[in-house]
N, C-alpha and C positions, 0 to 999 in steps of 0.2 A: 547557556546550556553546559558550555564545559566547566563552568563553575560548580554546579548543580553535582555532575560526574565526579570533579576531584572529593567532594566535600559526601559524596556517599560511601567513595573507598576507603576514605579518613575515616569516615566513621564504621565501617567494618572491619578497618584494623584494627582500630580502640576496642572494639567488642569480640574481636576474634584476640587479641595481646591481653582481653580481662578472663578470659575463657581457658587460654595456657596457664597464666597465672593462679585461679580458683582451681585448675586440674591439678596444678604443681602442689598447692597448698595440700587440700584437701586429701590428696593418694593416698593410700594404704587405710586409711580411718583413723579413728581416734585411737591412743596408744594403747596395749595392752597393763593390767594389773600385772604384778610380780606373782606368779604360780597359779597365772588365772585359772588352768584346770587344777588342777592339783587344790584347789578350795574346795573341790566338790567331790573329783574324781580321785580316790587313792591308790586303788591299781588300774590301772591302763589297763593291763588285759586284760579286761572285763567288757572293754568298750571298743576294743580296736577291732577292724576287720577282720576276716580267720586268714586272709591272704596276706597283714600284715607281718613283717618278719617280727620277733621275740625281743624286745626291748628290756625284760621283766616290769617291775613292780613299779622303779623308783625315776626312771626316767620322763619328763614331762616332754609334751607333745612340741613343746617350744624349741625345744633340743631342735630338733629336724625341720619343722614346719615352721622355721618364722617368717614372720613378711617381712615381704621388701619394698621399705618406705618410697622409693623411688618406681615402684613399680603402679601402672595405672589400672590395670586391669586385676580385679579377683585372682586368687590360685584355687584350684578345686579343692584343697584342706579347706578354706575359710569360706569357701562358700558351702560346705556340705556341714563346718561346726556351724553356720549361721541358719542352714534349714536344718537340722536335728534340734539347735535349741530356741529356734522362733515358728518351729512347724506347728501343726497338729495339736500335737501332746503336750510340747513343755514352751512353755514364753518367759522368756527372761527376758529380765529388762537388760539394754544394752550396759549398763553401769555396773552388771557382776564380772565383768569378763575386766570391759574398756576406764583406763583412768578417762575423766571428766578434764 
């Protein structure tokens, strides 16, 4: 029986140690295009919130809001770009924004 016990924990470390590792890998998504908005979008403030501050014309949303590859959890910029351009209204495929 205590063989039984050692050889379940074994095997829950391996599967809990492949679970860190596919977290570690995987974070942030797949990389971003170079000017991924800035393909579509050519002034920001046209699109930004009215509470956000005055950037003008030429500055891209990357400036400020980049991810952070080490980080595991969403930031609310990239989960609110992911429902504005996979909502309702527009579906883009993941491949206009993220390199493949």
């Amino acid at each position: 029986m205590n063989s039984l016990k050692k050889a379940a924990f074994i095997a829950c470390v391996i599967m809990l140690a492949y679970a860190m590792v596919g977290t570690a890998v995987l974070a942030g998504g797949p990389p971003l295009k170079d000017n991924a908005c800035g393909v579509c979008h050519q002034d920001y403030g046209t699109i930004m919130p009215k509470e956000h501050p005055d950037v003008g014309k030429g500055v891209a949303c990357m400036t400020c809001h980049a991810p952070d590859p080490a980080g595991n959890e969403a930031t609310k910029f990239s989960t609110g770009v992911h429902t504005i351009h996979q909502g309702a209204k527009t579906k883009l495929d993941c491949s206009a924004c993220h390199a493949r």
